[in-house]
C-alpha positions in Angstrom: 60.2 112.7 17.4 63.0 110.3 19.1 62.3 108.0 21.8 63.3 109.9 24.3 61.0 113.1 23.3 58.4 111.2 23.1 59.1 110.0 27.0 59.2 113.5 27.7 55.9 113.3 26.2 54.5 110.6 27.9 55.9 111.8 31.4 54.0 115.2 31.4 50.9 113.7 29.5 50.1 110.8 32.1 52.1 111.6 35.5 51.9 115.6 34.8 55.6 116.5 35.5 58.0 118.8 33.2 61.1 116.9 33.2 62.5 113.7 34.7 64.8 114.3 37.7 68.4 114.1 37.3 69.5 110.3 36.9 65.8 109.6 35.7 66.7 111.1 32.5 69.8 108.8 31.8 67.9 105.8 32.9 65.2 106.0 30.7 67.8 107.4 27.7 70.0 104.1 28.6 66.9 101.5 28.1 65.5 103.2 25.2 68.5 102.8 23.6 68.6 98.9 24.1 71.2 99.6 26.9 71.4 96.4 29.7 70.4 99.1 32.4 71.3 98.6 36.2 69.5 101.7 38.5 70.9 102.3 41.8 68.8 105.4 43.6 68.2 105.9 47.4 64.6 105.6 48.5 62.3 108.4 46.8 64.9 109.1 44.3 62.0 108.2 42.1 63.0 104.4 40.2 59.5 103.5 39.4 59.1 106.0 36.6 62.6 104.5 35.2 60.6 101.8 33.8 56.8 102.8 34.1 57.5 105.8 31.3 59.6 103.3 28.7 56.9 101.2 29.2 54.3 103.4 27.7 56.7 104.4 24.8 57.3 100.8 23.6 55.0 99.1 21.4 55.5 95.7 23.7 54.6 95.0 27.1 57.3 95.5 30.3 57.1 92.9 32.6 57.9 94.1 36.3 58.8 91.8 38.5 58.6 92.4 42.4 58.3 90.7 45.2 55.7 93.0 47.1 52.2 91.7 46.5 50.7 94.9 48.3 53.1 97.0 46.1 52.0 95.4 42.9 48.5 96.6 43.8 49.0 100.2 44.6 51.4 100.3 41.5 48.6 99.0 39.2 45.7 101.1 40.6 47.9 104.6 40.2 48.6 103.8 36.6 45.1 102.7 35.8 44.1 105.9 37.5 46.3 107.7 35.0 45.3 105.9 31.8 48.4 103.4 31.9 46.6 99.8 30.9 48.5 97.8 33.6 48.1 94.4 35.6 49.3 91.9 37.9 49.3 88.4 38.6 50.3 86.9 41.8 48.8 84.5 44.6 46.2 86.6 45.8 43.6 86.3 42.6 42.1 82.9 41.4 43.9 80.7 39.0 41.3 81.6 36.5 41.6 85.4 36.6 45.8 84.8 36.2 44.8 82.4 33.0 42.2 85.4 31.5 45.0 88.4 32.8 47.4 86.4 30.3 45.0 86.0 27.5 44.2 89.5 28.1 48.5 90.0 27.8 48.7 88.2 24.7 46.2 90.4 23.0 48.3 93.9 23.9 45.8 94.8 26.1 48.6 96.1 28.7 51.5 98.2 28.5 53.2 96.9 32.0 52.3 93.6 34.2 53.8 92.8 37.4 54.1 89.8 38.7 56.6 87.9 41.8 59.4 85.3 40.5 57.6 82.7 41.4 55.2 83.0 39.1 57.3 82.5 36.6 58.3 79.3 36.9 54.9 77.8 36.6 53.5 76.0 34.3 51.0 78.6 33.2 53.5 81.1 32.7 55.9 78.8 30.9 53.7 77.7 28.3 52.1 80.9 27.2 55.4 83.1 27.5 56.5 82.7 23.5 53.2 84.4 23.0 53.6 87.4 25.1 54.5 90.9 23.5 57.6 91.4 26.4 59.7 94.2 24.7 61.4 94.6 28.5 61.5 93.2 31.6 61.9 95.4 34.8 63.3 93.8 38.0 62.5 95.5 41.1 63.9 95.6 44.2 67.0 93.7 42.4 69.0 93.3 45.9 66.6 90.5 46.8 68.7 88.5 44.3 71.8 88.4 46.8 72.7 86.4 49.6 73.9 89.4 51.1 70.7 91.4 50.2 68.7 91.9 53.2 65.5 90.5 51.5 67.6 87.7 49.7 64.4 85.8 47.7 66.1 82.2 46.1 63.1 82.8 43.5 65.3 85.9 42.6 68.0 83.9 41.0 66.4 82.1 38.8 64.6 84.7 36.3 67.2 84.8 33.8 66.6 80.9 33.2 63.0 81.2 33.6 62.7 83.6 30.7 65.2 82.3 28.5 63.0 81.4 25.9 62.7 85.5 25.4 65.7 86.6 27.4 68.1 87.6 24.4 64.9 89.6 22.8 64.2 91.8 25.7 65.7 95.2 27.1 66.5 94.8 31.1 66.3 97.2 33.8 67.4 96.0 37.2 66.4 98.5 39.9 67.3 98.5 44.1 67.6 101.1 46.6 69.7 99.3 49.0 72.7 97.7 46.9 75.9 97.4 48.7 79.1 96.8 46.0 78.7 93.2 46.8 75.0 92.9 46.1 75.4 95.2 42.9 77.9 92.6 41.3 75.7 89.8 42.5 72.5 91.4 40.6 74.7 91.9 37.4 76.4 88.5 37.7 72.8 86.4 38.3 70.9 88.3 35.9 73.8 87.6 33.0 73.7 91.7 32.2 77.0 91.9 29.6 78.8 95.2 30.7 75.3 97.2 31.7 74.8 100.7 32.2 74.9 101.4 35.9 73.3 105.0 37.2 73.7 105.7 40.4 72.5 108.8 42.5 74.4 107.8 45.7 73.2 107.6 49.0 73.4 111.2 50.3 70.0 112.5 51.1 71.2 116.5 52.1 67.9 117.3 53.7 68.1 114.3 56.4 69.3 115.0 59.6 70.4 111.5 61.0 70.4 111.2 64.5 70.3 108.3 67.3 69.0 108.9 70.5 70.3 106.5 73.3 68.4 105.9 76.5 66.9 103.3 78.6 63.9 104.8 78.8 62.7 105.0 75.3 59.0 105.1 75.4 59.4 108.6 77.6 62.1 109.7 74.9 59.8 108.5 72.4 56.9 110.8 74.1 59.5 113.7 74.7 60.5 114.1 70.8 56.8 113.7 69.2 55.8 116.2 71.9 58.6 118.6 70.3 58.5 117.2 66.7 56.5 119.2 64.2 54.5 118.3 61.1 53.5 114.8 59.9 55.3 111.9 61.1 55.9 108.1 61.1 56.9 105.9 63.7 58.2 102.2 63.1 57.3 99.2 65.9 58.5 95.8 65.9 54.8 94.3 67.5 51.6 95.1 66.6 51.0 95.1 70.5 53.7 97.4 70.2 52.1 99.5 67.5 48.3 99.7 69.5 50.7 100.6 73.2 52.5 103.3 71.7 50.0 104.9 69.5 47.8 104.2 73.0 50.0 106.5 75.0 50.9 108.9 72.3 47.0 109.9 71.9 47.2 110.3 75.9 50.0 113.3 75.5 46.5 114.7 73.4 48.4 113.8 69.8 46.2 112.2 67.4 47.6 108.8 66.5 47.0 105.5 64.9 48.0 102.1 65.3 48.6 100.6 61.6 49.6 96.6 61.5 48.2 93.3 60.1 45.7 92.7 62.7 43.6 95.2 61.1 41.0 94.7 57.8 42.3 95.8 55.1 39.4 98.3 55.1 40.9 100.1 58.7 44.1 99.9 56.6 43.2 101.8 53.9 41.5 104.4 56.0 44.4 105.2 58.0 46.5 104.8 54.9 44.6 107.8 53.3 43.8 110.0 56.7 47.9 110.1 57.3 48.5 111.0 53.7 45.6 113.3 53.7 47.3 114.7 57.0 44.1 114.4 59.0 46.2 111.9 61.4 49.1 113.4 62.0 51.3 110.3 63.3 51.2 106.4 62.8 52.7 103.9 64.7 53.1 100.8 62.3 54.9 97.8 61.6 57.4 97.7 59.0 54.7 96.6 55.9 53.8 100.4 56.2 55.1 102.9 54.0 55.5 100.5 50.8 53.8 102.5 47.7 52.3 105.1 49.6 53.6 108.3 48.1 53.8 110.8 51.0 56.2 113.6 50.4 55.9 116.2 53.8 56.6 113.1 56.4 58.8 115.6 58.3 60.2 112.5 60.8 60.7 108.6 60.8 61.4 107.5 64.7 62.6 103.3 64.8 61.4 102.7 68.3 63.0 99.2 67.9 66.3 98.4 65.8 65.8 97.2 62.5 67.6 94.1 61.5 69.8 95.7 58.8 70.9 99.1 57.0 69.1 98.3 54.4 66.0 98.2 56.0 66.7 101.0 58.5 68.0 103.4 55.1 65.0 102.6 53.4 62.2 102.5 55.9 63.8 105.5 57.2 64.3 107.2 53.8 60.8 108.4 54.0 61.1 111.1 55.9 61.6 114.3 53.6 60.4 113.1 49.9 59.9 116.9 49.3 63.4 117.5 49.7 62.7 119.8 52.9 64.7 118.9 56.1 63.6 116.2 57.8 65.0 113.8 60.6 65.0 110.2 60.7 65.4 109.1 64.2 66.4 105.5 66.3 65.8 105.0 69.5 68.6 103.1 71.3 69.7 101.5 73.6 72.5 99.1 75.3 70.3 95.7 75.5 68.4 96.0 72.0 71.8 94.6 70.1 72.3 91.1 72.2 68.3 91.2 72.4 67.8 91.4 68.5 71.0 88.5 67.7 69.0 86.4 70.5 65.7 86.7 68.6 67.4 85.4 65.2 69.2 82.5 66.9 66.3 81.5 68.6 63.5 81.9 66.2 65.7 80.2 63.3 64.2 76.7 63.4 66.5 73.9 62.8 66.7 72.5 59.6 64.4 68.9 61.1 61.8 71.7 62.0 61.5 73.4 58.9 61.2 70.1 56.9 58.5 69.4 59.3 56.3 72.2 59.1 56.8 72.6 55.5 55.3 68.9 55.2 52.9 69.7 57.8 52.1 72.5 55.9 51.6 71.2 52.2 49.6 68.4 54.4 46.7 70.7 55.8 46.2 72.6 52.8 46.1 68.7 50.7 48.6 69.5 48.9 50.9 66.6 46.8 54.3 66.7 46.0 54.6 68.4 42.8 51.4 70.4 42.9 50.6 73.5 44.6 47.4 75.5 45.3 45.7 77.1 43.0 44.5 80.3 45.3 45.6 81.3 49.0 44.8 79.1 51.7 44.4 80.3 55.7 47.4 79.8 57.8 45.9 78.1 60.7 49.1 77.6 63.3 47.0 75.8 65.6 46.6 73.3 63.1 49.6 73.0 62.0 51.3 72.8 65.1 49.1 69.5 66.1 50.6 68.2 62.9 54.4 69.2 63.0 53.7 68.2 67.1 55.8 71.3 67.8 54.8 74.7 69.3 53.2 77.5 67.6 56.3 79.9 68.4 58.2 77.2 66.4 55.7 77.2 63.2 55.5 80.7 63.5 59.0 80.9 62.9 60.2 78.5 60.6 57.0 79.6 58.6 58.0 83.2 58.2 61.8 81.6 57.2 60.0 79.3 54.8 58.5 82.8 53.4 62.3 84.2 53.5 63.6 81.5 51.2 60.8 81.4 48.8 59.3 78.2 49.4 55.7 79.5 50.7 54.3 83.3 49.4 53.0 84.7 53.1 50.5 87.0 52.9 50.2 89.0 56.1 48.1 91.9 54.1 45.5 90.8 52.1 41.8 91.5 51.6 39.3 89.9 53.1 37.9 87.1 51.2 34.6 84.3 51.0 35.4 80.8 50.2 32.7 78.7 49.1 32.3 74.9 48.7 29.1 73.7 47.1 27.8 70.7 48.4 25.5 69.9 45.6 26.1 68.7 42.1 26.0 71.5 39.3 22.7 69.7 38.7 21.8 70.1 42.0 22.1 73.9 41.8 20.5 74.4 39.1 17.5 72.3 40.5 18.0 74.6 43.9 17.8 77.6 41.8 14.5 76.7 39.8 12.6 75.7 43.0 13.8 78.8 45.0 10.0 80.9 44.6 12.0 84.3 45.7 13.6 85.9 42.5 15.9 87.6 44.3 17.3 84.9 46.1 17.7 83.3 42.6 19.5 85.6 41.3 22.0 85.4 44.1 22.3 81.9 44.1 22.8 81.3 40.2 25.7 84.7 40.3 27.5 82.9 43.2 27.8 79.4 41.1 29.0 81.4 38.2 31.1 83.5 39.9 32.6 80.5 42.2 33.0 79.0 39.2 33.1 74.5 38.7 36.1 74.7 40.7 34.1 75.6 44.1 32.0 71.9 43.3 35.5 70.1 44.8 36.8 72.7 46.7 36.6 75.5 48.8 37.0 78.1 46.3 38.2 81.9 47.5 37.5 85.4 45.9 38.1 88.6 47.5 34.9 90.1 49.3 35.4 93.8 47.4 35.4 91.3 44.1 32.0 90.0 45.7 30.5 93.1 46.6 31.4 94.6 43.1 29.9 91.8 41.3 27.0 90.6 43.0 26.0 94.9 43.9 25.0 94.2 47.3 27.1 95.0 50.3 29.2 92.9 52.6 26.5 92.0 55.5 24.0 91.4 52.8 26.2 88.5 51.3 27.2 87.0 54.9 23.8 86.4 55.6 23.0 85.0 52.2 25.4 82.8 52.6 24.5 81.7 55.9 20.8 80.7 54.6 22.4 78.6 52.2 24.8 77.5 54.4 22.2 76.3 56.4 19.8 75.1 53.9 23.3 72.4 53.1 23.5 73.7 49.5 26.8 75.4 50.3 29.6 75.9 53.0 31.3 78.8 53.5 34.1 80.8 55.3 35.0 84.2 55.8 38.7 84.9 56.0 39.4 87.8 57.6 42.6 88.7 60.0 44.5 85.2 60.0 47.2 85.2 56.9 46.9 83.2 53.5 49.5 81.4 51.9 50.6 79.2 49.3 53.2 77.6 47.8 55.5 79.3 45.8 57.0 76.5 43.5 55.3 73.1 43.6 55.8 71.1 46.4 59.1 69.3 46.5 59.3 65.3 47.7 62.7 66.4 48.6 63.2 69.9 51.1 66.1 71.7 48.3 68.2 73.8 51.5 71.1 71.9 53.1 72.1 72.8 56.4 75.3 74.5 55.0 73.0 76.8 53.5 70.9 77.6 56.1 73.0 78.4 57.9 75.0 80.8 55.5 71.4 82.5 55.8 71.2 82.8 59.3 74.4 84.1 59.7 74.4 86.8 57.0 71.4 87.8 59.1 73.5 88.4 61.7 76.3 90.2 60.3 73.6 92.4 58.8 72.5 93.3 62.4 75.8 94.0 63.6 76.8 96.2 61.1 73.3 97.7 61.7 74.4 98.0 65.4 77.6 99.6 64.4 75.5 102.7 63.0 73.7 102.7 66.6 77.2 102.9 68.5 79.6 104.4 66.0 81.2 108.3 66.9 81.8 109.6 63.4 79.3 110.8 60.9 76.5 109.1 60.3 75.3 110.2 56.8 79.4 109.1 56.5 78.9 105.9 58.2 75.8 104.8 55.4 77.7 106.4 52.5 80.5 103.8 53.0 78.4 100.8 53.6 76.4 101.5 50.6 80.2 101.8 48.7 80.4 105.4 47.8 84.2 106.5 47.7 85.7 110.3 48.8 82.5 110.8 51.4 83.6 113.9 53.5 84.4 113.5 57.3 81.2 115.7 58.2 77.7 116.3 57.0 77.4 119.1 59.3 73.7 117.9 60.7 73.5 114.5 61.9 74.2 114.2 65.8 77.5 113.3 65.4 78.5 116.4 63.5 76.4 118.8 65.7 78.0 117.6 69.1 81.7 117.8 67.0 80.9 121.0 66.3 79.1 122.6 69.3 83.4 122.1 70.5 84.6 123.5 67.2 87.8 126.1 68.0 87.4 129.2 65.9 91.2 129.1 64.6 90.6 125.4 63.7 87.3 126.6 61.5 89.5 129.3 60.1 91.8 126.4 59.0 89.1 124.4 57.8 88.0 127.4 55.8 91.0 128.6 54.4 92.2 125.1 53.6 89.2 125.0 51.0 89.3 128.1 49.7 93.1 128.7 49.3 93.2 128.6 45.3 89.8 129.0 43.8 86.6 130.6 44.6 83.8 128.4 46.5 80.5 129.3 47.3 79.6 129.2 51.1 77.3 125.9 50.5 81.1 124.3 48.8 83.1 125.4 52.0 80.1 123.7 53.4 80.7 120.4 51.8 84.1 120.2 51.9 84.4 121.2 55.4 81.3 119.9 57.1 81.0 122.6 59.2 77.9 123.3 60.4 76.2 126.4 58.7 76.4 128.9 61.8 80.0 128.1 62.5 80.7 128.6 58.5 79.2 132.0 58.7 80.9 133.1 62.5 83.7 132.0 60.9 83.9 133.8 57.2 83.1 137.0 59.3 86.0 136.8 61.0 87.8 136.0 58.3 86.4 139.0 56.2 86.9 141.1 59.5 90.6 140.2 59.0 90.7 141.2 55.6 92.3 138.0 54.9 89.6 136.8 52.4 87.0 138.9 50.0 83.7 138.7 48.6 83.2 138.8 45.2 79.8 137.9 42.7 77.6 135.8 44.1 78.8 135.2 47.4 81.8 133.8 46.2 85.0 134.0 48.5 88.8 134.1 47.9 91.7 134.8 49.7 92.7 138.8 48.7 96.5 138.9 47.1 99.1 140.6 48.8 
């Protein structure tokens, strides 16, 4: 059996499908075959099982590297749930889980490990590398490795020289959704790929129907459409007041609705995660975290009640609608004021280059961080704190940390679980004398798991684990543990804290003595920000066709005038003259048979004016049927 039956294999044993889809097929052919492979699909054009089904045909491990923390989770519990040994390592598990994850690695105890960039860098990483299986080395969402990607991640840029100890041993896959021509040469330039093999699907999704609704009055246009809309659906908020106002008013029109954003546990996350893929909540309102990994095929609409800030985004968050292949209509609400108000919002909430050196220090300060280390586990973000610090307003440190997040200084982690931190503040000896005199066995028990658990760490510092972790280990449940904890707390043999809503964070690279952005550069990074919302704006305002208008920016060449469906096309058409459609038709058909879906594409008429129009045509005997609904002129 070759490697590329035995993928076959492998695709219908674990996932359950007959066949790869086309483009799949020569992705998975190209890597298996040692090929430098470079995957360009639009969102739901299925990338993920480009490298997850290699992976479980090599003997080696395939290192995936992403920057979505949440992602790297839902990736790793679906393949588990299939039988696919897979892992991660990133900032949201304790140093010593990351240093056991990697023993586990070196033994072959996975077949695919994701991690972020970062993380491979570190010291950690760099030392045990030589003695990891890596037969490949996947690297997801790839456009974050351009300036001119929308997610541009500095961290991105450096993996070929991070791994260069194993780079020339490996097969690579480079994989993105959004890649303009610029960023696609950027990915293949920074990643050293020597004349890779480049698949790409295009950017056509047939079943969308793009449209753009313009009016001051949004939220009642918003109401309007979900009124009329039908099936499943999505809608995207820039706010989480945003989110809780909409979905607020939306259940008010007697439409059940949920708000989804980061102010929620990630318990009320999951939950409305699973009721809207479940379909027993019909509609979310959500910030723009929602959506990543969740596998949701009948969303039948996506409405952007505020403009994203680039194509990219807007393609991809938008590119959920209609997974299935049915049609499907992604949807932006517009209007006049949202451009200059959106380019106001970057200018202003892009921090000088003073103001990010001072909250990063301010930063590395309150979590007791020196320069050249970095923290071993996630740390609150406390912008109060850090604001008395910088000595500059929290709409200031809000900013400049979510641009410190941008260029990969600090990993920001807005969804997270919640977690326990514990500080002891007795000796080891002390615990164990605590745990001797304590007469209830129970409480013991509890006490001697939490110090092994916490680890000798948590004697000189405040030491954090995620609660499920807790609740898993220690077998009791959440409120059970709290009020343990606060006995103990109060008996001074420990201190605790309960993180909950407010983000973590830590330092992606150690911490540097001297900031490494000029000014030059940050500003190169502000203003591709910008010209990525005004060519975002463009889509909003432009008057020709708008699966047209995303082709081209996403470089396709010979992209017909019409799709036939978006608003553009319909309004065109609604006008068309029936001797220009004859034209159009005849043009097409003049010296070969077409089928009516060809005369279709090549025309971009819309389907009722194609068939008005062939009758008359067949009326006039100037064309004929023949097999299969083909049509051609008749000879005279």
């Amino acid at each position: 059996m070759n490697l590329l039956e035995q993928a076959r294999g492998n695709l219908k044993y674990y996932w359950g499908y007959p066949d790869f889809r086309v483009g799949q097929d020569q992705a998975v052919e190209s890597v298996l075959g040692g090929n430098e492979t470079v995957v360009l699909f639009p969102t739901g054009g299925g990338k993920s099982l480009c490298y997850q089904v290699p992976a479980t045909v090599f003997e080696g491990m395939t290192v995936v590297i992403s920057p979505l923390v949440a992602l790297m989770q839902d990736q790793v519990d679906q393949l588990k749930a299939k039988g696919v040994p897979a892992t991660f390592i990133n900032s949201t598990i304790p140093k010593r889980e990351v240093e056991q994850r990697l023993i586990n690695a070196r033994n072959h105890m996975y077949k695919l490990m994701y991690c972020a960039p970062e993380r491979l860098e570190t010291e950690l990483w760099q030392n045990i590398q030589p003695e990891l299986p890596i037969e490949m080395i996947a690297v997801d969402e790839a456009h974050c490795i351009s300036e001119w990607g929308h997610d541009f991640r500095p961290s991105y840029r450096t993996i070929k020289d991070s791994v260069e100890p194993v780079s020339r041993d490996v097969k690579w896959m480079a994989l993105t959704a959004t890649a303009t021509p610029e960023v696609r040469d950027d990915i293949i330039s920074s990643l050293k790929l020597e004349d890779p093999t480049v698949i790409s699907l295009g950017f056509e999704r047939p079943n969308l129907k793009w449209w753009v609704l313009e009016d001051q009055q949004k939220e009642k246009r918003l109401l309007d459409t979900v009124k009329k809309a039908k099936g499943n659906g999505l809608i995207y908020a820039g706010t989480r007041n945003g989110c809780e106002n909409l979905a607020g008013r939306i259940e008010q029109q007697g439409i059940k609705c949920r708000a989804y954003h980061a102010g929620l546990s990630s318990q009320e996350r999951e939950t409305i995660q699973h009721q809207w893929i479940k379909g027993e909540v019909p509609l979310v309102v959500a910030t723009n975290a929602f959506g990543m990994g969740i596998d949701k095929s009948d969303c039948r609409y996506v409405i952007h009640y505020d403009m994203p800030y680039s194509i990219e985004a807007y393609y991809q968050e938008a590119g959920r609608a209609g997974r299935d292949g049915k049609e499907s209509y992604p949807i932006l609400l517009f209007r006049q004021n949202d451009y200059p108000e959106a380019r106001k919002r970057i200018e202003e909430s892009y921090p000088e280059r003073k103001e990010l050196i001072t909250v990063y220090n301010a930063l590395c300060d309150y979590w007791e961080t020196a320069v050249g280390t970095q923290p071993p586990d996630p740390l609150p973000v406390d912008y109060t704190k850090i604001a008395t610090r910088s000595s500059l307003s929290q709409k200031v440190v809000r900013a400049a940390i979510r641009i410190l997040d941008r260029l990969g200084l600090i990993e920001l982690l807005q969804h997270h679980q919640q977690k326990i931190g514990v500080r002891f503040a007795v000796t080891q000896g002390g615990l164990r004398d605590a745990i001797r005199r304590t007469p209830n066995p129970r409480k013991a028990d509890f006490l001697d798991r939490l110090g092994r658990l916490f680890g000798p760490s948590a004697f000189l510092a405040m030491e954090n684990l995620e609660l499920d972790y807790l609740k898993q280990k220690l077998e009791l449940p959440a409120n059970s543990i709290l009020r343990g904890l606060n006995v103990l707390q109060q008996e001074q043999i420990l201190i605790y804290q309960h993180i909950k809503d407010e983000p973590l964070g830590t330092l992606a690279v150690p911490r540097y003595r001297i900031f490494p952005f000029s000014a030059k550069e940050l500003e190169r990074h502000r203003n591709t920000l910008l010209e990525k919302l005004e060519r975002m704006a463009g889509y909003a305002k432009t008057q020709e066709c708008r699966s047209r208008f995303l082709r081209i920016y996403f470089g396709e060449d010979n992209v017909p005038r019409s799709c036939g469906k978006c608003d553009i096309c319909l309004r065109e058409q609604r006008n068309v003259d029936p001797v220009q459609a004859n034209k159009a038709i005849l043009g097409c058909i003049e010296s070969t048979a077409h089928s009516l879906d060809e005369i279709k594409q090549k025309t971009g008429l819309s389907k009722q004016v194609l068939r008005d129009g062939v009758q008359r045509l067949l009326r006039e005997e100037v064309i004929t049927r023949i097999e299969e609904e083909r049509i051609r002129y008749l000879k005279k």
